[in-house]
C-alpha positions, -999 to 999 in steps of 0.1 A, spaced: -619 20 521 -622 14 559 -659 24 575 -649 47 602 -634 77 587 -654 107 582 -684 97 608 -670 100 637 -649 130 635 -686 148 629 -698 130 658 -670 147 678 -679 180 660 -716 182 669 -706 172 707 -684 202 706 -708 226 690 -735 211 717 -711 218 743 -705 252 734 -739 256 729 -750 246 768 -720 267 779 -735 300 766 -771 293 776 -760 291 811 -736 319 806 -770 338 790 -794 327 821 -771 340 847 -765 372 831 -801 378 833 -803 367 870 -779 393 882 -798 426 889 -784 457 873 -782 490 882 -811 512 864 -796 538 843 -793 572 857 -776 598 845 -746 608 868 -717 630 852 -698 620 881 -701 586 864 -683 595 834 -649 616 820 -659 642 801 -638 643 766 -664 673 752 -684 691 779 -701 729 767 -714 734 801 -752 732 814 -781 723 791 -805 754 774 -841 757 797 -854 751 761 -843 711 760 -871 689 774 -850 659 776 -815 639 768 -805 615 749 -775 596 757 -763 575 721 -737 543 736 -711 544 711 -679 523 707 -654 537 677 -643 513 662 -681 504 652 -695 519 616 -727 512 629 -726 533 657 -710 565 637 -733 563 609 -761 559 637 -748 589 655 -747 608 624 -782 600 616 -793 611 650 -777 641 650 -801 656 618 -825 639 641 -834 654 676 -850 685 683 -858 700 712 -838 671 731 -802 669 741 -778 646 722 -749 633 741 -725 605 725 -715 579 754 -678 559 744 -682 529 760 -660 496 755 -629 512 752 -596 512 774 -576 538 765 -589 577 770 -601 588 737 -587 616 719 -599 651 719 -595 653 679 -621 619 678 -644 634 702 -648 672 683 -653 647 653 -688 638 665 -697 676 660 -717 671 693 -715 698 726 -713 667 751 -688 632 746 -682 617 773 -662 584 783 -672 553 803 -633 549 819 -654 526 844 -678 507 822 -708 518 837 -728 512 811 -717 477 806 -710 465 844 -731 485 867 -764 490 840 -760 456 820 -766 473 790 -748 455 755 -760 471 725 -739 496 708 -759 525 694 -785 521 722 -805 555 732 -807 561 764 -836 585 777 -835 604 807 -855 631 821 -840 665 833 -836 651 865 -811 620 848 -839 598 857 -837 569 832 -869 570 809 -864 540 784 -845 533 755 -842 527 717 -819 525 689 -802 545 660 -820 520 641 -855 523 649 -851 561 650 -872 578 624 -870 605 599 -894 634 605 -917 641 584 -907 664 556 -927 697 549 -944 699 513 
């Protein structure tokens, strides 16, 4: 049995997975150097695939859910949302995604407003990454913060 086999082959291995690791802590620090857009909410921004026309006086605010469709997190997210707000606007954003969407997929979300980020917006201009992200804005489209599907909350139910 000769000495050298196995050893340094993980040698090589760990130099790789070290490599790889520097390569995406630099690709990390510069991402977070580059200064991003703030959200704001611009329908010029965005193709509509769903669009009911203006909001009701009654809805204080909107929430904008970042959705990409081929993600069961972000549908089961949505869905949960949906039994969710009151009082608010819900509007499902389709980001990361070529091709237009069809109509079918967006009357699926059972939601007045679906729109599509043909531009990437969200991702290029805002730097945001996290699908099923809640975006805030005020009834100006002044970005107010964010959350997630999965930190949202159940109300309270009634005795």
């Amino acid at each position: 049995m000769s000495g050298g086999g196995v050893r340094p082959r993980l040698g090589w291995l760990w130099s790789v997975m070290a490599a790889a690791f520097v390569i995406l802590a630099a690709a990390w620090a510069m991402d977070r150097q580059r200064s991003w857009d703030a959200p704001r909410w611009e329908t010029r921004l965005f193709t509509p695939l769903l669009w009911q026309g203006n909001r009701d006086a009654h809805e204080d605010s909107l929430r904008v859910v970042a959705i990409q469709p081929r993600c069961p997190h972000c549908m089961i997210g949505l869905e949960r949302m949906r039994g969710l707000i009151r009082g608010d606007r819900l509007v499902a954003l389709i980001v990361d995604t070529p091709r237009r969407p069809r109509r079918t997929f967006a009357t699926s979300l059972r939601l007045r407003e679906v729109w599509w980020d043909r531009d990437d917006v969200w991702r290029r201009r805002w730097g945001r990454r996290v699908y099923g992200e809640i975006l805030i804005f005020d009834r100006r489209g002044r970005w107010i913060g964010s959350s997630h599907v999965a930190r949202v909350e159940p109300a309270p139910r009634g005795p």
